[in-house]
N, C-alpha and C positions, 0 to 999 in steps of 0.2 A: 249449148252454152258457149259463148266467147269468153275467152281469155284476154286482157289487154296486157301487151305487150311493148315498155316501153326503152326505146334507144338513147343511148347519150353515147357522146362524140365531144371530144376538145374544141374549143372555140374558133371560128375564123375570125380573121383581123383582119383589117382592113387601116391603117391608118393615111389619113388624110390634113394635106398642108398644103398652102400655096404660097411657091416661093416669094420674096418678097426680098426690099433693099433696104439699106444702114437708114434711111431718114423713115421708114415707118416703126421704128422704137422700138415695136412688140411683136410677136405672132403667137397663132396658137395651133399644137398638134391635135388631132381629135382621133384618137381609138375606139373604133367602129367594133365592136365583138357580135356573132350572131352565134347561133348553137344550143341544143338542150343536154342539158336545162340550161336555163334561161336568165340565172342569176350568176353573176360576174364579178369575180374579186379581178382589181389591178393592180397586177405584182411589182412591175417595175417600167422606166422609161429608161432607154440606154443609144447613149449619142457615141457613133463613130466613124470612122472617114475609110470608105470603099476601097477594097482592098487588104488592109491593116486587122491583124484579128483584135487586138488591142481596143477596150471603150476608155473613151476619151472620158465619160461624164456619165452616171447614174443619177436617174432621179424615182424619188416613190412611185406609187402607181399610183395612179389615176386615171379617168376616163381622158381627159383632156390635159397637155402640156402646157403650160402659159409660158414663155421666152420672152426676157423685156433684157431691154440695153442690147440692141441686135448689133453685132460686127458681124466680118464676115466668117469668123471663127466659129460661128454659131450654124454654119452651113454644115452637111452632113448626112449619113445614114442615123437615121431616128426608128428605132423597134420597139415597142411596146406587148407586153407580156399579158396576158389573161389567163385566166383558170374560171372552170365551173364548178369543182367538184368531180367531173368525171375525169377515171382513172380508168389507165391500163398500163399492165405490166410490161406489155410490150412497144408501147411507144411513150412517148410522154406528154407528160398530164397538164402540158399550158400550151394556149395558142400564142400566135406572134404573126405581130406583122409588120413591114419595114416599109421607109420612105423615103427619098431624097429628098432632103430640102438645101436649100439654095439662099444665100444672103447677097444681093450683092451689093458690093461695098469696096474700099480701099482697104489692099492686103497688109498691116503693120506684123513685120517682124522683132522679136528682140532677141537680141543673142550676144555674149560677152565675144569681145575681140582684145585681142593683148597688140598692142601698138609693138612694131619693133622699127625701130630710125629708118630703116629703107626703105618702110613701106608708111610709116605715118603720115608723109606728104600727101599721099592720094585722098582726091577729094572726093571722085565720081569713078565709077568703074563701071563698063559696058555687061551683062551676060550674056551667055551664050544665044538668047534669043532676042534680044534686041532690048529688055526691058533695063531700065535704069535705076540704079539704087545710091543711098549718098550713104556716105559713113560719119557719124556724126562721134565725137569725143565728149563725153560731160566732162563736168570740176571733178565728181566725184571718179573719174577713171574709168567710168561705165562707160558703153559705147552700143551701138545699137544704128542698125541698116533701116531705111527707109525705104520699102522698094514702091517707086515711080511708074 
C-alpha cells in the first residue's frame, strides 16, 4: 500500500514589467506566483527606490498592478507579496518578488527655498555635474527648482 505524500513550500515570484516613458500614460506590474498549493492570496504591492529601506508607496495586493499618470517618480523597486497558505515556523510564510521599473521622463523637483537679498538675484545655477536647474519665485512665496 502507498501512502501519498504531499509537499508545500511558499510561493515564488516572479514579477514582471517593461520599462516604459511619461507619454505612454499607464503600465502595468504582473505577479507571476508558482507553488503548492496552488491557490494564492495577494497581500500587498510596495514601491521603493534601491538602496533606501524606506517604501515610498503601498498598494493592495493583487495579481497585476495598474500605474496611470506615469512621471518619472513612478520609476522604482516594485515587490509584490504572495501567500498560499503554507506555513513554517522557521522561515516565512509569503513569497516575494522584486523588479526595477524605469519611467523615463523629465525629473520635476519641488522643494521650499527661503530667498535671502544676496542670493535672490540668481537666476540659473550650474551643478556639480553639468546639469542645469532654474529657481523659480511664485506670488505666493513658494519657489521650486526646475532641473534641466
Amino acid at each position: 500500500m502507498f501512502k501519498q505524500v504531499l509537499f508545500s513550500d511558499i510561493p515564488d515570484v516572479v514579477v514582471k514589467a517593461t520599462n516604459t516613458s511619461t507619454t505612454a500614460h499607464s503600465a502595468d506590474l504582473k505577479c507571476e506566483a508558482s507553488g503548492v498549493p496552488d491557490n494564492y492570496t495577494y497581500l500587498t504591492w510596495e514601491h521603493s527606490w534601491p538602496g533606501h529601506a524606506s517604501v515610498l508607496r503601498s498598494f493592495p495586493g493583487l495579481e497585476a498592478l495598474h500605474l496611470e499618470t506615469l512621471t518619472y517618480q513612478d520609476s522604482g523597486m516594485y515587490t509584490c507579496r504572495v501567500k498560499n497558505g503554507a506555513q513554517f515556523s522557521h522561515t516565512k510564510n509569503a513569497g516575494e518578488g522584486s523588479t526595477y521599473f524605469l519611467v523615463q521622463g523629465r525629473c520635476i523637483y519641488q522643494i521650499s527655498i527661503t530667498f535671502l537679498p544676496i542670493v535672490s538675484s540668481f537666476k540659473q545655477i550650474r551643478l556639480k555635474y553639468g546639469s542645469a536647474f532654474s529657481c523659480h519665485k511664485c506670488a505666493n512665496r513658494t519657489s521650486y527648482l526646475e532641473i534641466k
